[in-house]
C-alpha positions in Angstrom: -208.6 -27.8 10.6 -205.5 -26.4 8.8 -202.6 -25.7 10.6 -201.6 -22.4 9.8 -197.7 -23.0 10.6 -198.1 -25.3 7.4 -199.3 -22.4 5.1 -196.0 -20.3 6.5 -193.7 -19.2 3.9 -190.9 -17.1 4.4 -192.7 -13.3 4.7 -190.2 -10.8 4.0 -189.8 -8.7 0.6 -188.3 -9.5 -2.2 -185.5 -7.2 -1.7 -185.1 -7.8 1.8 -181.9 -7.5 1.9 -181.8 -3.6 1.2 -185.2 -3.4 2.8 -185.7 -1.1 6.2 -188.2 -3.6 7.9 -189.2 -2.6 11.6 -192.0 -4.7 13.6 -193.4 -5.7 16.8 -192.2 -9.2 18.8 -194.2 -10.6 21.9 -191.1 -11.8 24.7 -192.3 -14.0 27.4 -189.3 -13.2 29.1 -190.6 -9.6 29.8 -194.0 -10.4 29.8 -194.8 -7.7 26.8 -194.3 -6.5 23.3 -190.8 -5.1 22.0 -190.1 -3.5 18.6 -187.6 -5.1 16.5 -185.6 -4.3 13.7 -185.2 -7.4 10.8 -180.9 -7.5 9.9 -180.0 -10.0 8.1 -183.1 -12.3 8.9 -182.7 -11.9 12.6 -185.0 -9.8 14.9 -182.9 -6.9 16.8 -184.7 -5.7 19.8 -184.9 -1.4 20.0 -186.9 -0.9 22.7 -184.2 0.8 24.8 -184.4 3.4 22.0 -187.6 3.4 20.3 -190.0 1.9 23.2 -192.9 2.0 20.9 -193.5 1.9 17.6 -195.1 4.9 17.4 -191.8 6.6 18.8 -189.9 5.0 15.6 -192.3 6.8 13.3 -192.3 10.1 15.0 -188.2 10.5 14.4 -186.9 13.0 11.9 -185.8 10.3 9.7 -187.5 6.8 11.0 -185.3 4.5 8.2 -182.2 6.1 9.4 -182.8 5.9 12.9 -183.5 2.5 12.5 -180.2 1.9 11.1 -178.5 3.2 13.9 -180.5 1.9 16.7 -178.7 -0.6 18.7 -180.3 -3.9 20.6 -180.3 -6.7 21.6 -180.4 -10.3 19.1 -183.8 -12.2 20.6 -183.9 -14.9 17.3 -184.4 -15.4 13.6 -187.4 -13.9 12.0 -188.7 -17.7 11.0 -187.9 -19.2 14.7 -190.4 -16.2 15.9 -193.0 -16.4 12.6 -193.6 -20.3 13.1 -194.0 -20.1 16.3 -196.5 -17.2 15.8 -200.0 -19.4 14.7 -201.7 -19.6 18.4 -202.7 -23.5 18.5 -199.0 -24.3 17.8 -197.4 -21.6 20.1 -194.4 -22.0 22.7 -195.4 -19.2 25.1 -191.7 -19.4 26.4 -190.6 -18.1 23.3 -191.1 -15.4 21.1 -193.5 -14.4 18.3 -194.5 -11.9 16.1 -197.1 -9.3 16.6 -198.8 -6.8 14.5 -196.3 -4.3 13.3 -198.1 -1.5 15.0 -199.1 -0.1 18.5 -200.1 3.3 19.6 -201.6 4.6 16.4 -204.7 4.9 15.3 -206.2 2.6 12.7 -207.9 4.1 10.2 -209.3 3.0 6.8 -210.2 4.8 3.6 -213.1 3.1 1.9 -214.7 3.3 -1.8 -211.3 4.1 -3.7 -211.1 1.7 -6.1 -214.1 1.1 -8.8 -214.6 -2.2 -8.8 -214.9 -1.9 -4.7 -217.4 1.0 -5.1 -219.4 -1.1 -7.3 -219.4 -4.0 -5.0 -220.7 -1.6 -2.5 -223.3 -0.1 -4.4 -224.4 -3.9 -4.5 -224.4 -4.9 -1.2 -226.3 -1.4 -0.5 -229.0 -2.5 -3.1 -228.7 -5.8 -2.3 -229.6 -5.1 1.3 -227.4 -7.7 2.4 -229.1 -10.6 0.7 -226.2 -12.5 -1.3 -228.4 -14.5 -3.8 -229.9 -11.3 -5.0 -226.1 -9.9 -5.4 -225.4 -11.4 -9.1 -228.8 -10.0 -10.9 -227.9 -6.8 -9.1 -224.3 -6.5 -10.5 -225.6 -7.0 -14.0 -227.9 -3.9 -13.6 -225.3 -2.0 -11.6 -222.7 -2.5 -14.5 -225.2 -2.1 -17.4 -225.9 1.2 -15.7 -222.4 2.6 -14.9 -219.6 0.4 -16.5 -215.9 1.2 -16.0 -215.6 4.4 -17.0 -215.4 5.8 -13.7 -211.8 4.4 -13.5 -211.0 7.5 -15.5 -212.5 10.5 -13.1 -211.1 12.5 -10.9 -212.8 12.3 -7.6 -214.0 15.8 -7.2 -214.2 17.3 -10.6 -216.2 19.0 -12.6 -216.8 15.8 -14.9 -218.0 13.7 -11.6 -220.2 16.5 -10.5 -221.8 15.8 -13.8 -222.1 11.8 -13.8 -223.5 12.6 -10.6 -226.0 14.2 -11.7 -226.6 12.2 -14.8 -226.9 10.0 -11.9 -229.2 11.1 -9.7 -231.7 11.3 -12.7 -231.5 7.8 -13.4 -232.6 6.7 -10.1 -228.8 5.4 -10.1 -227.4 7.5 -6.9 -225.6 5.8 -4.0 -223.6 7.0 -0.9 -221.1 4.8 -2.2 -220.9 6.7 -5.5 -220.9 10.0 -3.3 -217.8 8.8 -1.5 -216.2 6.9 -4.6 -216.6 10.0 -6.7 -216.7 13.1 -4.6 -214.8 15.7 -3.4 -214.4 13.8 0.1 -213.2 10.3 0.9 -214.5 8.2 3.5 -211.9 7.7 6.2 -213.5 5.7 9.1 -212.0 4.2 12.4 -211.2 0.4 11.6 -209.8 -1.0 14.9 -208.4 0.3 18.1 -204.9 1.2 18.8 -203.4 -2.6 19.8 -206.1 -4.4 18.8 -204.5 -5.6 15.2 -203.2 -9.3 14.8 -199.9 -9.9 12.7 -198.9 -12.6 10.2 -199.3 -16.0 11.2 -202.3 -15.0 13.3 -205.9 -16.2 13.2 -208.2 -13.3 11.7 -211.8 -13.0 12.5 -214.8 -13.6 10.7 -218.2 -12.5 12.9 -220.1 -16.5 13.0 -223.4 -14.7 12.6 -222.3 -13.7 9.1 -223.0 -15.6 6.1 -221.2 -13.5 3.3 -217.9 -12.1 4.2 -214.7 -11.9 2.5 -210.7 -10.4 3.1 -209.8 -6.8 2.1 -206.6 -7.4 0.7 -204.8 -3.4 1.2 -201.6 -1.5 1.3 -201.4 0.0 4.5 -199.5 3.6 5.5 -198.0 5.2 8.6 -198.1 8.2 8.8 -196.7 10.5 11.8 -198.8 13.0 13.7 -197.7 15.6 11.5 -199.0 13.8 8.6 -195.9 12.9 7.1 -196.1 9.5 5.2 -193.2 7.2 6.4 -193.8 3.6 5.8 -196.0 1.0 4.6 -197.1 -2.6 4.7 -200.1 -4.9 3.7 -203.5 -5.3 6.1 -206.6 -7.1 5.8 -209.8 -5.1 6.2 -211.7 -8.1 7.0 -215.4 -6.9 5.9 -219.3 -8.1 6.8 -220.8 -7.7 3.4 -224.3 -8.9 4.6 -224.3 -6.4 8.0 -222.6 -3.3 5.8 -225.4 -4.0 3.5 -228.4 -4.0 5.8 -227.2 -0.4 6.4 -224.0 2.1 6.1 -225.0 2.8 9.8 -224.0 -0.9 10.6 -220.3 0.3 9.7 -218.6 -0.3 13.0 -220.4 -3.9 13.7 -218.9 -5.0 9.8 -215.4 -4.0 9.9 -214.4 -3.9 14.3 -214.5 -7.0 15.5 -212.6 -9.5 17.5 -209.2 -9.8 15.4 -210.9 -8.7 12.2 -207.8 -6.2 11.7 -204.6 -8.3 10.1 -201.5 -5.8 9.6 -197.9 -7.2 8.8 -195.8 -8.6 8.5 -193.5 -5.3 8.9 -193.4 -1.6 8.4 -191.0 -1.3 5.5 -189.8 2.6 6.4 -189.0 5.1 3.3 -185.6 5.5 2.2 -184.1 5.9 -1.0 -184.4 2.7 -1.8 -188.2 2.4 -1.4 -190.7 5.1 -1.8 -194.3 6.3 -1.9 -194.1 5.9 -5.9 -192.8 2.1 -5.4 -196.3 1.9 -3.2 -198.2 4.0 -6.0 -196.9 1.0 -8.3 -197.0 -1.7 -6.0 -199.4 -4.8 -6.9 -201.1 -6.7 -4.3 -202.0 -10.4 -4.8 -204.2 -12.0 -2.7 -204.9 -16.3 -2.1 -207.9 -17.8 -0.2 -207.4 -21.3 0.2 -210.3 -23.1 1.9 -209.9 -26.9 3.7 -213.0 -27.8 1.1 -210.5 -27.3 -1.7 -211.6 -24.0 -2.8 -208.9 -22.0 -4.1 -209.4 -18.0 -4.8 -206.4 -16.2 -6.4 -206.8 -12.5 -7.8 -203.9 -9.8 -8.2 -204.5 -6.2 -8.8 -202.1 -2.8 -8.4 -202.3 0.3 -6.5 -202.5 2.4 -9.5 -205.6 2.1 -10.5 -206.7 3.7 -7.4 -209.1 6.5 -7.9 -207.4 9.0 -5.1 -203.1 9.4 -4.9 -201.8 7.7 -1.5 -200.8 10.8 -0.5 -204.1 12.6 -0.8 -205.8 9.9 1.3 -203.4 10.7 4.1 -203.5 14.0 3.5 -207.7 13.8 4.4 -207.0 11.8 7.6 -204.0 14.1 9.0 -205.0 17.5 9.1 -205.5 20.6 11.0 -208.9 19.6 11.6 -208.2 15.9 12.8 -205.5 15.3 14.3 -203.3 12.0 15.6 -200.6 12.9 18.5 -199.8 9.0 18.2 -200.0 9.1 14.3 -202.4 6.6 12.3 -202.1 4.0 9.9 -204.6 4.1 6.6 -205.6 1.3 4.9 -205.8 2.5 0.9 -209.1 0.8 0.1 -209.3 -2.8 -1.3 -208.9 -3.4 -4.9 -211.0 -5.9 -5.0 -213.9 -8.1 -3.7 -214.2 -11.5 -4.7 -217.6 -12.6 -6.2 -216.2 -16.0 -7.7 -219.3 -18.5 -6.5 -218.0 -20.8 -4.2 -221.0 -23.8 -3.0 -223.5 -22.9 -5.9 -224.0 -20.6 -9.1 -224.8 -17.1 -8.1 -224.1 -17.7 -4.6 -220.4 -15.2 -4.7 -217.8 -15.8 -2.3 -218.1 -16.0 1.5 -215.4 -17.1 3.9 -215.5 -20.4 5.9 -213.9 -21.6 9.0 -209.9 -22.6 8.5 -209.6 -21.0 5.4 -205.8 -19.2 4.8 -205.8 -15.7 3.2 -202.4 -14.9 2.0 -202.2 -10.8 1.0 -198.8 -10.4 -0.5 -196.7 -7.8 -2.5 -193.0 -8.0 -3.7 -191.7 -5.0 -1.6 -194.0 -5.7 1.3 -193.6 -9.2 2.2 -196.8 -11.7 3.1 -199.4 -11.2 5.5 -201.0 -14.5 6.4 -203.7 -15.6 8.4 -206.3 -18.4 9.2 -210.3 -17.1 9.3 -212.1 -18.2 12.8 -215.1 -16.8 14.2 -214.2 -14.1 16.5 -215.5 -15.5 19.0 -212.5 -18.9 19.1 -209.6 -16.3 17.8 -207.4 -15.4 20.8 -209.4 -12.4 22.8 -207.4 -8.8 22.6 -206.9 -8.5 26.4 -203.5 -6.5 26.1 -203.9 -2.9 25.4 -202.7 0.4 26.0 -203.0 0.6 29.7 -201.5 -3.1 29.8 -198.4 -1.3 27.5 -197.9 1.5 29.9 -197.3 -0.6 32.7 -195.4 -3.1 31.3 -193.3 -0.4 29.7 -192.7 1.1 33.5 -192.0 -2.3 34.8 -189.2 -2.6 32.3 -187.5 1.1 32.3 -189.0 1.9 28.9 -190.9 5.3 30.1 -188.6 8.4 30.3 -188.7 11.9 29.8 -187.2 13.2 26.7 
């Protein structure tokens, strides 16, 4: 099997040295998570300040108070990312976790058009992937790209849906793509994400799958956006397209939730409109020799960032811990992999690399769930080991 320390590369931003880069760092010495601040490519510990990530995000000004937090030096960011990958651990030393804890994990789905029109596929498809590539044909003969140009909501997609309906061409999908409403659905639990350098999950009773490659926001519990990083929305195409209702058992599995490799927290250097420009690549690279590579950018998205956030924070659902929304991928790949009009589907050891130039590179190796490392440390665990160490206080 690959080793996933091989397929390491350094994973911070382009710019990292005028990037505000906080994350999350397992230390055996204290038996728990700390969260760390990246200077100078070493990983400050601020967890006498900011015990949880979630307290970072809820300050006035998170990049600042990052900047003044003071802590302790625990290693260099690459010590800590090569001896993140599992098999090839040092459990007496530290490694990188996922760069979030406490909030909730949230996804928006169906908000790019080539994604909604994968969906529609795997809806008609009913989860059979041979019969995915006659049904694309007929999907795109019938729709085409013009829905890149409307505006979720309006008057003109009101129409087309419709025009739609009458053509026996309708689909939830299309209802959430187009719409006045987004689909925002529950991803993962709070501390159940894995970080860069991690193994990601794939469920071994699927046979089509494939990465989500996403930008990923935080937002506080007031709604207010504050930083942003890459995720992988690993998906079960086959069990999503049985039925929508088989939502939860396609996306919230055993470390089927990649986030990292850090939050990079607004400032004036780096802003929601660098993430409304940002381009995502993503690289599958598969020990059979298959190698996927596709790239595509945030602003062909149908819905603004901001209005995504806006329909996951709001008087009527609300996030004391705050959230983190993953956009929507940008793209599914359907490149055949074994045989002609077979598409893409995932196999054991393959390495997804999700990367973007202000973000960094989230990497991961794809086991079944079932041989990735279980989630057994969660909240309560957190609490506790928080108490242990003098983290909890009153404010």
């Amino acid at each position: 099997m690959a080793a996933l320390r091989d397929a390491l590369q350094p994973v911070l931003p382009e710019d990292a040295g005028e990037a505000v880069l906080a994350g999350r760092v397992w230390r055996p010495d204290v038996a728990g998570p700390s969260v760390v601040a990246v200077r100078d490519g070493e990983l400050v510990d601020i967890s006498a300040v900011f015990p949880t990530m979630r307290d970072l995000c809820e300050a006035d000004d998170p990049a600042a108070a990052l900047r003044d937090a003071d802590g302790e030096r625990i290693g260099s960011v690459d010590a800590a990312l090569q001896n993140t990958p599992p098999d090839q651990r040092d459990r007496d030393k530290p490694w990188l976790l996922a760069p979030i804890d406490l909030q909730a994990i949230k996804a928006a789905g169906v908000t790019f058009v080539l994604s909604m029109i994968e969906r529609v596929i795997e809806e008609r498809a009913r989860g059979d992937m041979a019969a995915a590539a006659e049904i694309r044909a007929v999907v795109n003969r019938l729709v085409g790209d013009d829905l890149a140009r409307l505006k979720p909501g309006s008057p003109e997609a009101a129409h087309l849906k419709q025009v739609l309906i009458e053509r026996g061409a309708w689909s939830q999908y299309l209802e959430v793509g187009i719409g006045p409403d987004a689909e925002i659905f529950t991803k993962a639990q709070p501390m159940a994400a894995v970080g860069t350098g991690m193994d990601a999950g794939m469920h071994p009773n699927s046979s089509w799958n494939n990465p989500e490659p996403e930008v990923v926001l935080a937002a506080s519990s007031a709604g207010r956006i504050v930083a942003a990083t890459l995720g992988n929305d690993v998906n079960l195409r086959d069990v999503e397209g049985r039925s929508a209702l088989l939502l939860g058992k396609a996306k919230d599995n055993n470390a089927s939730c990649a986030i990292g490799p850090f939050l990079r927290l607004f400032d004036a250097h780096f802003t929601l409109d660098d993430i409304r420009q940002t381009t995502v690549s993503l690289t599958v690279e598969g020990e059979d020799g298959f190698r996927l590579d596709g790239a595509s950018s945030i602003a062909r998205i149908s819905r603004d960032p901001a209005d995504l956030v806006a329909q996951m924070v709001n008087q009527h659902h609300r996030y004391p811990d705050g959230a983190v929304l993953f956009l929507g991928t940008m793209f599914a790949p359907v490149e055949d992999r074994d045989a002609p009009g077979k598409g893409f589907t995932h196999k054991t050891g393959d390495i997804v690399t999700i990367a973007a130039p202000g973000l960094g590179r989230l990497v991961n190796r794809m086991l079944p769930t079932d041989r990735c490392e279980p989630w057994s440390f969660g909240t309560g665990a957190l609490m506790r080991n928080m108490a242990e160490r003098g983290l909890l206080r009153r404010k």
